[in-house]
N, C-alpha and C positions, 0 to 999 in steps of 0.2 A: 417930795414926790419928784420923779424922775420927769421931766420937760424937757425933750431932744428938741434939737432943733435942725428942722426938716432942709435938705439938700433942694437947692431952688433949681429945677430943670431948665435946661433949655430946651431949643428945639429937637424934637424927635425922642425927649425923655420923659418918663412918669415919675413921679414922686409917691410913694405909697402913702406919706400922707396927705394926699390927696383921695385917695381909694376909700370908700365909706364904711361904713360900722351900721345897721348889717351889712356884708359882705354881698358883691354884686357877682354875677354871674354873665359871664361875657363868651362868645363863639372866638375863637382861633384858627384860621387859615394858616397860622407860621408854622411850618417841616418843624416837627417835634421828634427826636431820636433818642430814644435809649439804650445804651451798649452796659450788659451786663455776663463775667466770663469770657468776654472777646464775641459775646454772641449782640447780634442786632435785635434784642426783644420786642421794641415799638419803632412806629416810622407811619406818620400820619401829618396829614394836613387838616383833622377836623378832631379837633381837641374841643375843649371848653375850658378859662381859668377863671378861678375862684381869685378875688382881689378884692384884700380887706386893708383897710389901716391899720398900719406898722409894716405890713407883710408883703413881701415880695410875691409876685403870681403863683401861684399852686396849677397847674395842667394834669387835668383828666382828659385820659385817651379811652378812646374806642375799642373793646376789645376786640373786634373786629381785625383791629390794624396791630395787633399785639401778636407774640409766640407762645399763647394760653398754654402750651404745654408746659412749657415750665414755671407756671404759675401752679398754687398747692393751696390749697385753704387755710389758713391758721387759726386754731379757737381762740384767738386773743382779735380782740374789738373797744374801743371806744367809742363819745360822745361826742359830739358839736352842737351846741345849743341851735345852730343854725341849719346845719344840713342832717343831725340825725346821725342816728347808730355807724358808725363804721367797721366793717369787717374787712382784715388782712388777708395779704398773701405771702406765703412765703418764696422762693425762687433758690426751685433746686435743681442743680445740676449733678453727671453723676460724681463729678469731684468736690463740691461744696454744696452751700448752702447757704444763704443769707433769710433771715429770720426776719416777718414783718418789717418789711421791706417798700411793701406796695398797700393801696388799702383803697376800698368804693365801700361807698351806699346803696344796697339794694333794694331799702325803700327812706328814698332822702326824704326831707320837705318838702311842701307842694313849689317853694320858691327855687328848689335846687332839682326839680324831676328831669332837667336837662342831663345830669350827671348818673342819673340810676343805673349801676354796674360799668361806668367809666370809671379806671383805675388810674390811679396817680402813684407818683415813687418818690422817696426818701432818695433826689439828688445825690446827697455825700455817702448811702450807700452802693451806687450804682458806679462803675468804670469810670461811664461819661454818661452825661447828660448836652443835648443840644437843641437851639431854639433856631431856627432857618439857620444852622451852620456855625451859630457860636457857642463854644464849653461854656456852659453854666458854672458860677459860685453855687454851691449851697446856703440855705438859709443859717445864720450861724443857731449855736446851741442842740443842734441833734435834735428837738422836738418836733416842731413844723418843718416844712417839705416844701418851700418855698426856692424856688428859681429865680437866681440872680444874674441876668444881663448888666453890658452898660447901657442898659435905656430907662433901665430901673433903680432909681435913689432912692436912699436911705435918711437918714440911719432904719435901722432893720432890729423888730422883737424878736428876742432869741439869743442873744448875744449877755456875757456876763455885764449885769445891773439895769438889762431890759427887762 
């Protein structure tokens, strides 16, 4: 069995594993930005992240503080045992298209009703991704949607023989 062994933070860093199993649900104040086609899509100061062991942060934005128009519905959806059904979106623009790309709960679990229709994005599909001003890492492996600062260590699930 695979036994990482966990990056020991210092001051001003988190270690994901230290972030619990269920999966906590935490308010965010940090300038969250997303640029997708050159376009500023999100830009909010009231997110919420989801932070579970293994996993670097996951941020849900407001759609409030989003550019809902180019947001599209997708009939492609998933599970989390934890927060419930999730339903996509796609983001189109009139030159592209990026395919399930972003995704919310519009009826999570009672432990996750903070996030009900707060959408989150697939980092390494988007331009950029930033957290008060620094380019996010993606989560590795393309599955999870995890944001990687340096205030956040690893090692990181997702990654080839996590």
């Amino acid at each position: 069995m695979f036994r990482p062994q966990p990056i020991k933070p210092g001051p001003g860093q988190e270690s994901v594993w230290d972030y619990p199993r269920p999966p906590r649900l935490e308010a965010s104040k940090k300038r969250i930005q997303v640029i997708c086609n050159q376009i500023l899509i999100a830009d909010t100061q009231n997110s919420q992240r989801v932070l579970e062991t293994s996993h670097p942060p996951v941020y849900y934005l407001p759609p409030e503080d989003l550019k809902m128009e180019y947001l599209v519905l997708s009939p492609h959806q998933s599970f989390c045992e934890w927060k419930g059904t999730a339903k996509y979106y796609n983001l189109v623009f009139p030159d592209r298209q990026i395919v399930n790309c972003a995704w919310f709960y519009p009826h999570p679990t009672p432990a996750f009703s903070p996030i009900k229709d707060y959408i989150a994005f697939y980092p390494g599909l988007m331009d950029a991704c930033y957290v008060d001003g620094e380019k996010v890492t993606p989560q590795p492996g393309g599955f999870y949607g995890g944001w990687i600062t340096k205030d956040i260590l690893g090692p990181f699930k997702g990654g080839p023989g996590t």
